[in-house]
C-alpha positions, 0 to 999 in steps of 0.5 A: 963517264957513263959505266956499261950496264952490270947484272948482278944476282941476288946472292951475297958478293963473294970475295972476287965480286967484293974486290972487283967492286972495290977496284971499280969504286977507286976509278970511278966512285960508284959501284958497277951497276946500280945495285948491290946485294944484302949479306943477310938475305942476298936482296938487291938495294939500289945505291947510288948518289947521295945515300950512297955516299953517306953510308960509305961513311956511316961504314968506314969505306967502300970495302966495310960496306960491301961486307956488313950492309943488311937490307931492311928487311934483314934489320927488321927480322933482326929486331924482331929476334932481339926484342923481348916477348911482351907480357901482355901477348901472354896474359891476353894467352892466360885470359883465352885459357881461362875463358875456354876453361870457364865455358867447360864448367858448370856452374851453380849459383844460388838464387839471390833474394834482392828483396830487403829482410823485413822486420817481425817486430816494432823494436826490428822495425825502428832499428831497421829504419833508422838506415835505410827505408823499408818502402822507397817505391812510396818515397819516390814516387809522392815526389820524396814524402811519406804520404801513405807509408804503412811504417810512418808512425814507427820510421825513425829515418833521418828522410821522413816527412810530410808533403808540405801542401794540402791537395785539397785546397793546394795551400802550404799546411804548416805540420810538426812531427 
């Protein structure tokens, strides 16, 4: 049995609209028209067939339904008032501010010496060899000897050697340190 067609407003049902509704689902198991509005927001959902039936249940019953059903997008706005802020929204706020404080301010840095502190004395220099190179640059680039290091007589690193091959005659030359 076809139903005539029934125009609805977007609004929330009143009382009368609910039992009216109620009486047409007890004759003919569906609601007049197809539509039935939020209690939150007054959105009209189209409920017919199977949803429909399934959340008469999910509500305990037609009338249940009509008075507590909430669009989606009333969930969702409900969720969104629930839900605890997140911690990290603010510390991305704490960053920004820090940020536009810091652009605000002058800062004087001091000039930083990259250079390595050079020892004045032969007792200086061999206990500054012992840790590190006082001239790398030759180290690397006679392929990790060294060959013309002004320090080499004095350098007590672990590192220090000779080239192993005579550029003369290209022949292994067997030295002792």
């Amino acid at each position: 049995m076809k139903t005539k067609a029934f125009k609805i407003q977007a609004t929330p049902l009143t009382e009368e609209q609910i039992k009216q509704f109620v009486s047409f689902y007890k004759k003919n198991k569906s609601f007049p028209g197809s539509k039935i509005p939020c209690n939150v927001t007054g959105k009209l959902t189209t409920c017919i067939g199977p949803w429909m039936k399934k959340k008469i249940k999910e509500f305990g019953g037609a009338e249940n339904f009509l008075r507590e059903y909430k669009c989606r997008g009333a969930l969702k706005t409900e969720r969104k008032v629930n839900k605890p802020v997140s911690t990290k929204s603010k510390r991305k706020d704490k960053i920004k501010e820090l940020k536009l404080q810091d652009e605000e301010k002058n800062w004087n840095i001091p000039k930083m010496s990259f250079a390595p502190p050079r020892p004045t004395s032969k007792e200086e220099t061999i206990q500054t060899t012992k840790t590190q190179c006082l001239r790398p640059d030759i180290f690397l680039s006679n392929g990790r000897h060294c060959e013309g290091c002004p320090h080499f007589d004095l350098c007590i690193n672990r590192m220090k050697c000779l080239s192993p091959w005579n550029k003369e005659n290209n022949k292994l030359i067997k030295r002792k340190l």
